[in-house]
Residue, then its C-alpha position, 0 to 999 in steps of 0.5 A: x507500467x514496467x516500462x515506465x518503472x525501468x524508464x524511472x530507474x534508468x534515469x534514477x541510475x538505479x536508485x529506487x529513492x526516486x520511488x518515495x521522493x515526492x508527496x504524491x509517490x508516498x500518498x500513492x504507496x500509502x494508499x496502496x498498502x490500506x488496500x492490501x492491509x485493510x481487507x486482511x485485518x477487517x474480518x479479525x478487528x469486526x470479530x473481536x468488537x462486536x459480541x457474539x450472537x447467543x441462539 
């Protein structure tokens, strides 16, 4: 995979817009960051809805 981002930037000379210019590069960079940020704040956003349990 470093193999193809160097190939990528080579080719780009060194312009990383070759990283965001398609749709698909931008759903994929979408997709990534749900997977990085959706786990962190899960836990804060199921805490604050629903109540607490009262022994």
């Amino acid at each position: 995979m470093e193999e193809n981002l160097r190939r990528a930037l080579s080719i780009s000379g060194g312009d990383v817009a070759i990283l965001f210019q398609s749709s698909l590069s931008i759903g994929l960079w979408i997709a990534a960051a749900l997977v990085v940020l959706v786990p962190m704040f899960a836990g804060k956003l199921k805490a604050e809805f629903l109540p607490a349990k009262v022994s």
